[in-house]
Legacy VTK file of the C-alpha trace (Angstrom):
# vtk DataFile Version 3.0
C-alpha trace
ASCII
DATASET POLYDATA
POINTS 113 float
0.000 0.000 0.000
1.545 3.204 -0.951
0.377 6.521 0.278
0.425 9.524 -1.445
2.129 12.707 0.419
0.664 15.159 1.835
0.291 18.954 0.587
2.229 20.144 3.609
5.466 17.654 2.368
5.266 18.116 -0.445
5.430 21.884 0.265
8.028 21.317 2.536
10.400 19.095 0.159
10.088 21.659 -2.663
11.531 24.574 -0.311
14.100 22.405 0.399
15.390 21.751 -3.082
14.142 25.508 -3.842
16.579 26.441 -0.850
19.508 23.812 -2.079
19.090 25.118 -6.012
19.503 28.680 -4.535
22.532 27.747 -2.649
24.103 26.291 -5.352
23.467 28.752 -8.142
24.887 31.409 -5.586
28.111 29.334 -5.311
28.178 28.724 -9.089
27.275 32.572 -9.417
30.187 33.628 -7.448
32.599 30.982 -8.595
31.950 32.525 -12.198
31.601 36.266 -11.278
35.180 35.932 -9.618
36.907 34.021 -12.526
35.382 36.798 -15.104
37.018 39.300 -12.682
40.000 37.632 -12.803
39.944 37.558 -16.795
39.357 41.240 -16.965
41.978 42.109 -14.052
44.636 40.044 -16.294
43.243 41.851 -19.380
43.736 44.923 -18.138
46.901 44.814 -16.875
48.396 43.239 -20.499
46.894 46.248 -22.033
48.252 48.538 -19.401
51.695 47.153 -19.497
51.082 47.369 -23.353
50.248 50.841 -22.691
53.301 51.394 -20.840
55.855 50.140 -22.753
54.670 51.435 -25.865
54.968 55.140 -23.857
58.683 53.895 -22.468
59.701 53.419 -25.893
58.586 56.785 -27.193
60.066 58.306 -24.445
63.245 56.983 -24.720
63.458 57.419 -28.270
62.926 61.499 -27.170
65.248 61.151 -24.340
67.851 60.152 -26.711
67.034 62.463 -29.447
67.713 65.426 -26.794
70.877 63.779 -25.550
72.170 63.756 -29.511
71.205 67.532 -29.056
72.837 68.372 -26.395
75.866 66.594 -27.725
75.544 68.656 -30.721
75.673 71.616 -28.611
77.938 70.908 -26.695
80.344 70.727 -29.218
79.036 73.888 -31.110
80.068 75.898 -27.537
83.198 74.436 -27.381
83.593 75.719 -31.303
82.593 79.318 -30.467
84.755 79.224 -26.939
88.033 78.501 -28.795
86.919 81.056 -31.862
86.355 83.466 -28.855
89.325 83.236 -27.517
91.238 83.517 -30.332
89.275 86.760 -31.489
90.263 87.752 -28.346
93.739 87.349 -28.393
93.555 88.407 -31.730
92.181 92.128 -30.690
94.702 91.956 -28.257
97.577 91.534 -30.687
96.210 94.158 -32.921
95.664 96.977 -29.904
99.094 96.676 -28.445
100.776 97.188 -32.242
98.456 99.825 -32.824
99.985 101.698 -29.808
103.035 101.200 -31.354
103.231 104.574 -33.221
101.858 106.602 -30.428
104.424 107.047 -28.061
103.870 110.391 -25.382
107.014 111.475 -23.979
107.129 113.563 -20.789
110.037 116.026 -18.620
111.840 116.972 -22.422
110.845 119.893 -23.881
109.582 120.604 -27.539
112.219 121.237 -30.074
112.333 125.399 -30.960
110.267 126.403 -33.628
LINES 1 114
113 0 1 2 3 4 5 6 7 8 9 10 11 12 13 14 15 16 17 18 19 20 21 22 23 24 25 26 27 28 29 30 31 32 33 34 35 36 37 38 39 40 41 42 43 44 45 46 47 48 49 50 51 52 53 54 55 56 57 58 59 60 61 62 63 64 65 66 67 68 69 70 71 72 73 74 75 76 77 78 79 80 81 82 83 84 85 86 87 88 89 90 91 92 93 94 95 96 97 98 99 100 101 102 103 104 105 106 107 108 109 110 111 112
């Protein structure tokens, strides 16, 4: 003889698997919302380092292209230092001969007129 359940356990047995379904979607729900987060976290930081090196390369390629110009520079000063100094010593060459021909005398008086 088999007897059919009642309304009240019947009730009762489907909140129970209601209840356990819940649970387990919740887990499942998690389990996948925190592996999607860890996709996007790992995509993110590719494209970041990406990102990164991508602006490290341009900036070293400027870094170096000012280094080159200061180089450049550089030896363009030293160029007008050492013209300098010989326009210099050059000026100095040509005012001490040019006070060559004017020569003051003093104490001797002028020759009669």
């Amino acid at each position: 003889m088999t007897t059919t359940p009642s309304t009240r356990e019947v009730k009762r047995v489907s909140d129970l698997v209601d209840s356990q379904l819940r649970l387990s979607f919740d887990k499942m729900k998690e389990e996948f919302l925190g592996a999607v987060k860890q996709d996007i976290l790992a995509a993110i930081k590719a494209e970041v380092r990406h990102e990164l090196d991508q602006f490290k390369s341009s900036f070293q390629a400027e870094v170096d292209e000012l280094k080159h110009t200061i180089a450049v520079k550089d030896e363009e000063l030293t160029t007008l230092k050492v013209r300098l100094a010989e326009a210099e010593n050059h000026a100095d060459r040509n005012e001490q001969y040019s006070r060559k021909h004017c020569l003051l005398v003093f104490g001797i008086p002028p020759p009669p007129s």
